[in-house]
PAGU-159495 format. One line per 10 residues: number of its first residue (from 1); their letters; for each residue x negated, y, z negated of C-alpha. Coordinates in nm, 3 decimals. Each point is the difference from the previous one (the first is absolute). Layout:
<vexses>
NUM) a) X Y Z | ...
</vexses>
This chain:
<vexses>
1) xxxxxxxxxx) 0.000 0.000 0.000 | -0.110 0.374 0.049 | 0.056 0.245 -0.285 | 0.307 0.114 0.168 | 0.151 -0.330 -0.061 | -0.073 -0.058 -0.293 | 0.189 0.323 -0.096 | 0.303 -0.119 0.196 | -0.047 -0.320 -0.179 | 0.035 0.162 -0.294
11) xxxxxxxxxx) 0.297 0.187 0.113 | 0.147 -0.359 0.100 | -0.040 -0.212 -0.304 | 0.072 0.324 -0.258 | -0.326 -0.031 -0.144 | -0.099 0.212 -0.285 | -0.301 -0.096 -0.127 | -0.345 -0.078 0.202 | -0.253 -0.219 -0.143 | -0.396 0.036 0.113
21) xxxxxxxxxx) -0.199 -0.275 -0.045 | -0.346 -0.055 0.014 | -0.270 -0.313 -0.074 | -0.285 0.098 -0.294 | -0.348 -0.084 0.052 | 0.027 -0.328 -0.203 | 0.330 -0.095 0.153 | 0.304 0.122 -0.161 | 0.284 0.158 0.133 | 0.053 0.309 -0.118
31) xxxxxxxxxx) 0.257 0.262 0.083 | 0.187 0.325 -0.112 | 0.370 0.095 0.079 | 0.100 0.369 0.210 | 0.365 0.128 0.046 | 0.149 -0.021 0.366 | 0.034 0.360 0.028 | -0.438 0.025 -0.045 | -0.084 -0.234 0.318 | 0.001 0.207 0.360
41) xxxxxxxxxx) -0.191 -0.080 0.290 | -0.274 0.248 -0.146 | -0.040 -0.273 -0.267 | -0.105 -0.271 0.264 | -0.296 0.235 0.074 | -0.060 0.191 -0.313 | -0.004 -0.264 -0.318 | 0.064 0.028 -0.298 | -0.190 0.048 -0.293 | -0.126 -0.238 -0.269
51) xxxxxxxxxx) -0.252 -0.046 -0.315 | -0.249 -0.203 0.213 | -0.217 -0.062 -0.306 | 0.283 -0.151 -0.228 | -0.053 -0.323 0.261 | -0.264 -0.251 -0.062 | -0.322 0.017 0.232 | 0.079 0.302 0.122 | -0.017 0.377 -0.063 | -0.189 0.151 -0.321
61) xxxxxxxxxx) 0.191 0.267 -0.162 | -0.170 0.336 0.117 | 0.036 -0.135 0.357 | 0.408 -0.144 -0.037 | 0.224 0.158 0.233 | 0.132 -0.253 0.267 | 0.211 -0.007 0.265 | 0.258 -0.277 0.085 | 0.108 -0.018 0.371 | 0.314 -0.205 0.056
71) xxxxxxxxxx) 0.032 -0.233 0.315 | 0.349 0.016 0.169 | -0.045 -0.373 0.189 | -0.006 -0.124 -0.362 | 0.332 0.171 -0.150 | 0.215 -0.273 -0.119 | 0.340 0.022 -0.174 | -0.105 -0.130 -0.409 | 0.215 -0.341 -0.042 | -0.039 0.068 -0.360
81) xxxxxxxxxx) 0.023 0.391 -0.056 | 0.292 0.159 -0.013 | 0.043 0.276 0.336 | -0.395 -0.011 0.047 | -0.260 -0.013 0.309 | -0.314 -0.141 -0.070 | -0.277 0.119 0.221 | -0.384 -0.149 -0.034 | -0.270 0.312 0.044 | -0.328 0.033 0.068
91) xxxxxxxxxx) -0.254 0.157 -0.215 | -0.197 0.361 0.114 | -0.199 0.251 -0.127 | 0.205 0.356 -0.033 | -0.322 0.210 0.100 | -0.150 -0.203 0.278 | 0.305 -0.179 0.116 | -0.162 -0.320 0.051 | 0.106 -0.321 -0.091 | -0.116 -0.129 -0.341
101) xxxxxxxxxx) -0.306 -0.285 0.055 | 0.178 -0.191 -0.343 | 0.344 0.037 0.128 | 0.014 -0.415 0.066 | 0.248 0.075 0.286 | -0.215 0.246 0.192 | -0.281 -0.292 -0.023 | 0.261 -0.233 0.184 | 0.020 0.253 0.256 | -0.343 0.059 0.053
111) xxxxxxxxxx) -0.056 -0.374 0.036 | 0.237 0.006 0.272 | -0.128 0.299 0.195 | -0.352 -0.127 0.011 | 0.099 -0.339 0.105 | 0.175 0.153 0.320 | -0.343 0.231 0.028 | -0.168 -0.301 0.056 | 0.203 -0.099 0.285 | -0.004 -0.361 -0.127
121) xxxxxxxxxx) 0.402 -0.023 -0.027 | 0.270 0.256 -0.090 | 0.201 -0.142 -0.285 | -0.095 -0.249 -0.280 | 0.350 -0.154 -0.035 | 0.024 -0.158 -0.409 | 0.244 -0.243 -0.138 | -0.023 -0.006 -0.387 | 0.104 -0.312 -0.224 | 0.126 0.181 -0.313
131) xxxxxxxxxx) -0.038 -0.236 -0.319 | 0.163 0.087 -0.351 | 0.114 -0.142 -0.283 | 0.344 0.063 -0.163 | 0.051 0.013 -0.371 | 0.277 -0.024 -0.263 | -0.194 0.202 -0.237 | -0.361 0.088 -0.057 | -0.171 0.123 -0.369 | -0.339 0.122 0.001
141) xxxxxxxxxx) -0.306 0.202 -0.228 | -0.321 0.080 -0.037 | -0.101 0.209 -0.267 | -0.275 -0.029 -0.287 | 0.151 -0.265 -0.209 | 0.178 -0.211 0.279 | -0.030 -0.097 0.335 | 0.333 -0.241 0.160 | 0.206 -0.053 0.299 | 0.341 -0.200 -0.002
151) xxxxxxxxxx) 0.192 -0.100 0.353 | 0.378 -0.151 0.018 | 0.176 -0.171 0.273 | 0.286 -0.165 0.007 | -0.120 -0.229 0.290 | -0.335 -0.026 -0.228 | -0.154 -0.383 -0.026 | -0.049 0.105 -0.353 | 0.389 0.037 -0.056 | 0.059 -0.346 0.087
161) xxxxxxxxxx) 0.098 -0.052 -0.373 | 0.102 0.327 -0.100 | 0.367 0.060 -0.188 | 0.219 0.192 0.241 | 0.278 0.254 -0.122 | 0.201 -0.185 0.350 | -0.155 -0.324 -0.094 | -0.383 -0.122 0.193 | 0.120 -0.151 0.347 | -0.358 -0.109 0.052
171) xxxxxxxxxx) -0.044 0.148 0.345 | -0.382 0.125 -0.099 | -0.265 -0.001 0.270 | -0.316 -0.208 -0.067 | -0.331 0.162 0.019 | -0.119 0.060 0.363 | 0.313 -0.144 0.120 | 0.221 0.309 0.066 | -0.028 -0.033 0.403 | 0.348 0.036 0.155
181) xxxxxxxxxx) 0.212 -0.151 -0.232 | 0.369 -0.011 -0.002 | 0.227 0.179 -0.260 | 0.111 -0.008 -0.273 | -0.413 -0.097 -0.052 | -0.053 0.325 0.201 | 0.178 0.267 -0.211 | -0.144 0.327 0.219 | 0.181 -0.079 0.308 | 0.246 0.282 -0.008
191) xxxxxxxxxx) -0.279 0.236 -0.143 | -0.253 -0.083 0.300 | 0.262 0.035 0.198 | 0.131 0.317 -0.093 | -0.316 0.108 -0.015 | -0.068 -0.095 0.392 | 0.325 0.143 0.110 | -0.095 0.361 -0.185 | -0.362 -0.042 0.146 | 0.238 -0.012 0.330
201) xxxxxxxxxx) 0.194 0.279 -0.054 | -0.281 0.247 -0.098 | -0.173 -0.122 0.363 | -0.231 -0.257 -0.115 | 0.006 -0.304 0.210 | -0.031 -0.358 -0.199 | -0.056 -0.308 0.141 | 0.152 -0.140 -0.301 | -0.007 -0.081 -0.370 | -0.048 -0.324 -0.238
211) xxxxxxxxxx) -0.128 -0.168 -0.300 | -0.371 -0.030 -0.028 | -0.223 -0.286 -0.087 | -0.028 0.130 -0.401 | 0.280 -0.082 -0.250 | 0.225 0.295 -0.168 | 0.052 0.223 0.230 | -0.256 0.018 0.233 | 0.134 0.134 0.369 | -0.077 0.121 0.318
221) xxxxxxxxxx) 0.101 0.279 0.241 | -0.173 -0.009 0.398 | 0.003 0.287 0.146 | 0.009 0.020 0.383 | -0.326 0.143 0.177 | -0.002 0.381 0.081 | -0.285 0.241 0.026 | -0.239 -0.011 -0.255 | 0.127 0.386 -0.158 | 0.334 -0.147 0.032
231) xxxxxxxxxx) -0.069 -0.298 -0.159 | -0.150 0.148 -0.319 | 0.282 0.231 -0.050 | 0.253 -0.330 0.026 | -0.225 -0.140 -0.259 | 0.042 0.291 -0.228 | 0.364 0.040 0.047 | 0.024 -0.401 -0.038 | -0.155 0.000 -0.350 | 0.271 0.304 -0.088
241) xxxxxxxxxx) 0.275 -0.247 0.127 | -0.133 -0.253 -0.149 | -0.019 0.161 -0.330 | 0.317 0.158 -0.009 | 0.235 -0.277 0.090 | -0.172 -0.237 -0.231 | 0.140 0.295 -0.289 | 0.293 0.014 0.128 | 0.051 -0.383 -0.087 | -0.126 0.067 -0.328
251) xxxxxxxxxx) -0.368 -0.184 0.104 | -0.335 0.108 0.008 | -0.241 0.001 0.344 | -0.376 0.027 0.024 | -0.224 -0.047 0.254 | -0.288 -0.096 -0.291 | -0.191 -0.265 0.197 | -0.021 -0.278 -0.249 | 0.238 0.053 -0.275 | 0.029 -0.374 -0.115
261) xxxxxxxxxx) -0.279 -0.201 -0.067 | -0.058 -0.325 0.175 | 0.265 0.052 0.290 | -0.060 0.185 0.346 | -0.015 0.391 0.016 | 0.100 0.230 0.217 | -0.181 0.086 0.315 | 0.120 0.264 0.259 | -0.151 -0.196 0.308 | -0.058 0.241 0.285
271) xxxxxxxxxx) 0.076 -0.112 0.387 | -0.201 0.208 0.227 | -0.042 0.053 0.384 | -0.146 0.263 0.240 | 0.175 0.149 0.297 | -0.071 0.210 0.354 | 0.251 0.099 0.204 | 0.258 -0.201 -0.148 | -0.251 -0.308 0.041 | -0.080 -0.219 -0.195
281) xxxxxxxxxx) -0.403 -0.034 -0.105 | 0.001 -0.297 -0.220 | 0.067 -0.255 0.224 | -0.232 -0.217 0.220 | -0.080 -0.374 0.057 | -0.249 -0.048 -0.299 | 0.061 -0.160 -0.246 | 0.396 0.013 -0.204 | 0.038 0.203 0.384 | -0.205 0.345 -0.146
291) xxxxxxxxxx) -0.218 0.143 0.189 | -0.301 0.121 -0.032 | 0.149 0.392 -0.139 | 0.140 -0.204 -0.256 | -0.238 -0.236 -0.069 | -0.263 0.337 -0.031 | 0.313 0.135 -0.229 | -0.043 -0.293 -0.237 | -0.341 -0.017 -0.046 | -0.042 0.403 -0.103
301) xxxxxxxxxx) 0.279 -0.073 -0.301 | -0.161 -0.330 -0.116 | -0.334 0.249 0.009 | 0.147 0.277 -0.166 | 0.257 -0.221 -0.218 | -0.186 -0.006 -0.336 | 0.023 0.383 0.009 | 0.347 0.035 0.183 | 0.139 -0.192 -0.336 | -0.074 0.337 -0.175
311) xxxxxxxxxx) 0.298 0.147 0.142 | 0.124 -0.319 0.101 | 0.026 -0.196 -0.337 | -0.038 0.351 -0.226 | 0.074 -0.081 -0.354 | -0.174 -0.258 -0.252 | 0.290 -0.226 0.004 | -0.079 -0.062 0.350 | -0.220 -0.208 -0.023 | 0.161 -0.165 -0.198
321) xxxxxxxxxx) 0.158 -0.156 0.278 | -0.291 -0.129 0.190 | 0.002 -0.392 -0.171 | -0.037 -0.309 0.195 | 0.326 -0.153 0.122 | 0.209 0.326 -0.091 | 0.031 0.075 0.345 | -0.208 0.278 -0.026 | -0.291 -0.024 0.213 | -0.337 -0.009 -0.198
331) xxxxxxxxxx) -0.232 -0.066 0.338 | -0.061 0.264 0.312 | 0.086 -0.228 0.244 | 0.223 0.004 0.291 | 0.295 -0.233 0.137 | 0.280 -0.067 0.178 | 0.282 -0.102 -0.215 | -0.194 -0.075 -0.319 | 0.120 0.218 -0.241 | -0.314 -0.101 -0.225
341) xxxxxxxxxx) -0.208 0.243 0.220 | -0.069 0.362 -0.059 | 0.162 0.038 0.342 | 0.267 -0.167 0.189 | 0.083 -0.005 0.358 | 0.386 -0.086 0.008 | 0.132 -0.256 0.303 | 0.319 0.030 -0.052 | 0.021 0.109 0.392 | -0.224 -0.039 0.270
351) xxxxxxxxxx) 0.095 0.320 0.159 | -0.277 0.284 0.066 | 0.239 0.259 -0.205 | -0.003 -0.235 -0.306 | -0.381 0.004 -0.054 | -0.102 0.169 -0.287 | -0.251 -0.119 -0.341 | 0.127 -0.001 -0.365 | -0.207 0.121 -0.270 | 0.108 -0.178 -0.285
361) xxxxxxxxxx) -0.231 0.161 -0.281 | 0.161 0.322 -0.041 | 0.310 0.015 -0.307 | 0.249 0.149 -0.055 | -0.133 0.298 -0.245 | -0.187 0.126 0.309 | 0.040 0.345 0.134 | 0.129 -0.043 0.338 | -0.084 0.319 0.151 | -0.383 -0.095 -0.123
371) xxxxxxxxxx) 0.018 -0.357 0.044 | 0.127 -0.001 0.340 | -0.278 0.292 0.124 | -0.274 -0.190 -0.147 | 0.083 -0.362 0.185 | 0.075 0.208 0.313 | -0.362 0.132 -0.011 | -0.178 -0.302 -0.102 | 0.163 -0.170 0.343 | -0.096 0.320 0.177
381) xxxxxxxxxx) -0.348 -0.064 -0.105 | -0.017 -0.356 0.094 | 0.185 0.096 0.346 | -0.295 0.268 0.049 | -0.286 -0.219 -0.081 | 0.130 -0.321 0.131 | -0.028 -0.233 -0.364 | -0.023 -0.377 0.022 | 0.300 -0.113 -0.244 | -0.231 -0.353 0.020
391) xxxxxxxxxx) 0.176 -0.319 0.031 | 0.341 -0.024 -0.127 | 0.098 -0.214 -0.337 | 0.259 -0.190 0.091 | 0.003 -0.231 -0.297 | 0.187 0.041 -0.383 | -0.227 0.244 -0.158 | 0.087 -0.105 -0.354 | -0.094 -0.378 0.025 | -0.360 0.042 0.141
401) xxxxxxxxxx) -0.290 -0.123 -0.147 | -0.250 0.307 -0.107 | -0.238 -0.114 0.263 | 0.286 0.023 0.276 | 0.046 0.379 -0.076 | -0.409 0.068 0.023 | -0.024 0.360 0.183 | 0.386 0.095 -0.026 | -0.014 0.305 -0.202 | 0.260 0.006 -0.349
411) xxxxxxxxxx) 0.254 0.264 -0.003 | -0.149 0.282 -0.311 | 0.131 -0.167 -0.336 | 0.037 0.323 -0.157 | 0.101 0.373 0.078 | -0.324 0.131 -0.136 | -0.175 -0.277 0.224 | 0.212 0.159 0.343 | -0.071 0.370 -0.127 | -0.345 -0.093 0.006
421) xxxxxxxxxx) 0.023 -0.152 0.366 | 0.183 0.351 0.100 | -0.281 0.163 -0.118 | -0.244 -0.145 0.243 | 0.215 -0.045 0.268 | 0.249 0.304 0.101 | -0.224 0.152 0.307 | 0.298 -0.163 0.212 | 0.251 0.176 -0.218 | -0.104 0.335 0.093
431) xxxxxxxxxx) -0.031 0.016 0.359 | 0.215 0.263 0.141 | -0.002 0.167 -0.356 | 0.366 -0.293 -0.070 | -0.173 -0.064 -0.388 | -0.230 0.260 -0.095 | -0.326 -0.042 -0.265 | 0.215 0.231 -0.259 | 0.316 -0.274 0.029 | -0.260 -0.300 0.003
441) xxxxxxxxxx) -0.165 0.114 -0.287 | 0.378 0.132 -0.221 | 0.103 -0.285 0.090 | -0.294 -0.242 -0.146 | -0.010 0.243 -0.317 | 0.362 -0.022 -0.060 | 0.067 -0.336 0.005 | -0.365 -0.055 -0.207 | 0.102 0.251 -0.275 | 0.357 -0.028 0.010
451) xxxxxxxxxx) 0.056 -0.403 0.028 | -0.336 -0.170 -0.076 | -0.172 0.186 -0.263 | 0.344 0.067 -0.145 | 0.059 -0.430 0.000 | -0.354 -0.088 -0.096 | 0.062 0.219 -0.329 | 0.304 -0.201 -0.111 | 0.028 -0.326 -0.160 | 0.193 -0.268 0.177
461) xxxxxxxxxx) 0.273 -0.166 -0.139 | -0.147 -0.360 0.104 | -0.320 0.124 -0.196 | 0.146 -0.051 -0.323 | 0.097 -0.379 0.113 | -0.367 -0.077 0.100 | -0.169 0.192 -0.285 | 0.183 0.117 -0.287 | -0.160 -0.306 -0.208 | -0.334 0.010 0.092
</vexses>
């Protein structure tokens, strides 16, 4: 839409209230609320202004003025908000005018703009697998005298012998056996597909929605391919959807990875594929039919993959995840259809349209607009300097003896341990200025000072079973 119709939209649907929204630097939604009257078409050019340095990462408070921009193609009627627009904005400065370098959206953007300056394809087209679990109710603390989480589900294994106020029908999921089943087992049914249907109505495409692999409440939303900017604003507006409809049924969503011990977590596995002139680049007669664009694609992630899981896997509980025969993959290896490799090249169809590689280490606590730029540049680089992926592993990763997986590089087993790789490796990040050495180096301080140093500090609650008698 142009600015113009957004006002007439406005007009239509008897809005009163406009919403701007924007992503932080560490990935949180954020947003503030205008009257009706206050947006014009001057406001699609002019911002508005904001505290830039109440954000995290960003401004310091003698330099705070900011400017939010709102995008008309992303106005959306709120499915939850009573007579209110929601609009997504980019981030500029009010004296220069430019865009912001730690406004996560504007690095999605620059990611796509140099990729078409290269001339090595014109759209990155994304399909996201959005995992999440679903809750009845969640406790938590951490303060100086405790430290505890508590989860409830209803479909919970552990409930299989609980006293129910309607009586225990026994309808529980086993551990790691939550994969399509049937209600009554699967009680989210109507949620996920409420929550599909609004995804639909707010212009998100889905593929479709089920249970997941995990027990109590795990799920799953795909969401159809778009551009890559697109893509990571569906994303965003899925985990609001997500969110929201869960409250409305009186449950509790998070996209945590790896909530419950001992079951699978939740990945946000990202389908990828490169186009030019409405062709597509990935396919060929090698092998799984790639070619060799996407062969060269594969082999600069599995390169750049210990220090894509930075912004790819981005909290500690990530890596979590990343345990033998979790589904998770734990080697940087490449396949087609083994979804124990760090990527997957689907065969569902043999047509040339259909070709496309799934990286299956990133989770769902990523930052898509971050996430998505920093795979698209890794397979830039490999495009632009021709990388050997090696020999493909077509075997189950999990049951192979140590000396099978000699020379197959481990996925990082900790954030710290992928920060560090991002250190050393980001020269591929910054071409055509997409990251910059200011958001490399926020970023790696953030996350260091912020969710290491800040978890080293604190005693774990599984400390006090291994050493409170010592």
């Amino acid at each position: 839409m142009t600015p113009r119709e957004v006002l007439a939209l406005c007009r239509e649907r008897e809005i009163q209230a406009v919403d701007l929204r924007f992503m932080d630097f560490p990935g949180t939604q954020k947003h503030f609320t205008i009257p009706v009257q206050a947006l014009t078409e001057a406001t699609f050019e002019e911002g508005l202004g904001f505290d830039g340095s109440s954000i995290l990462g960003w401004k310091a408070i003698n330099e705070s003025d900011m400017l939010v921009v709102p995008q008309p193609d992303t106005a959306l009627v709120d499915p939850f908000l009573k007579h209110t627009l929601a609009m997504t904005c980019n981030i500029q400065d009010p004296i220069t005018r430019e865009d912001y370098a730690k406004d996560p959206r504007n690095v999605a953007r620059k990611a796509q703009s140099y990729m078409r300056s290269t001339g090595i394809a014109d759209e990155a087209l994304l399909g996201a697998e959005a995992e999440f679990f679903v809750f009845d109710d969640v406790r938590f603390d951490s303060n100086e005298h405790e430290s505890y989480y508590h989860l409830d589900s209803g479909e919970g294994a552990w409930n299989s012998g609980r006293q129910e106020a309607a009586g225990n029908r026994g309808y529980k999921i086993r551990y790691k056996e939550g994969y399509f089943p049937m209600p009554p087992t699967d009680s989210l049914q109507d949620l996920r597909t409420e929550i599909m249907l609004t995804l639909g109505e707010c212009g998100v495409p889905v593929e479709g929605q089920h249970h997941e692999v995990a027990t109590a409440g795990q799920c799953e939303v795909g969401l159809k391919f778009q551009p890559l900017l697109k893509m990571a604003d569906n994303l965003l507006l899925t985990r609001y959807v997500v969110k929201n409809v869960a409250a409305r049924h009186g449950k509790t969503a998070t996209f945590m990875p790896k909530p419950i011990w001992n079951d699978n977590g939740s990945g946000l596995h990202i389908n990828l594929s490169l186009w030019k002139n409405d062709a597509p680049l990935f396919a060929g007669s090698g092998y799984a039919g790639l070619g060799p664009v996407a062969m060269h694609a594969i082999g600069g992630i599995l390169k750049h993959a210990p220090a894509l899981l930075a912004f790819c896997c981005p909290t500690t509980n990530s890596y979590k995840r990343f345990v033998p025969g979790f589904e998770a993959p734990t080697r940087l290896a490449y396949s087609s259809r083994n979804r124990s490799a760090a990527i997957r090249i689907p065969v569902y169809s043999p047509s040339p349209d259909s070709k496309r590689l799934e990286f299956r280490c990133p989770d769902s606590s990523a930052n898509g607009y971050l996430a998505f730029a920093a795979v698209l540049m890794a397979a830039l680089d490999g495009i632009q300097n021709r990388i050997d992926p090696g020999p493909p592993l077509d075997k189950d990763i999990y049951d192979l003896a140590p000396e099978d997986l000699v020379g197959v590089p481990s996925t990082p087993n900790s954030l710290e341990a992928a920060l560090d790789a991002l250190r050393h490796d980001h020269d591929f990040l910054l071409r055509g200025d997409v990251f910059t050495e200011d958001v490399i180096d926020t970023w790696i301080w953030f996350k260091t000072e912020h969710e290491i140093d800040a978890l080293r500090q604190r005693p774990h609650p599984f400390e006090f079973a291994l050493y409170y008698d010592v």
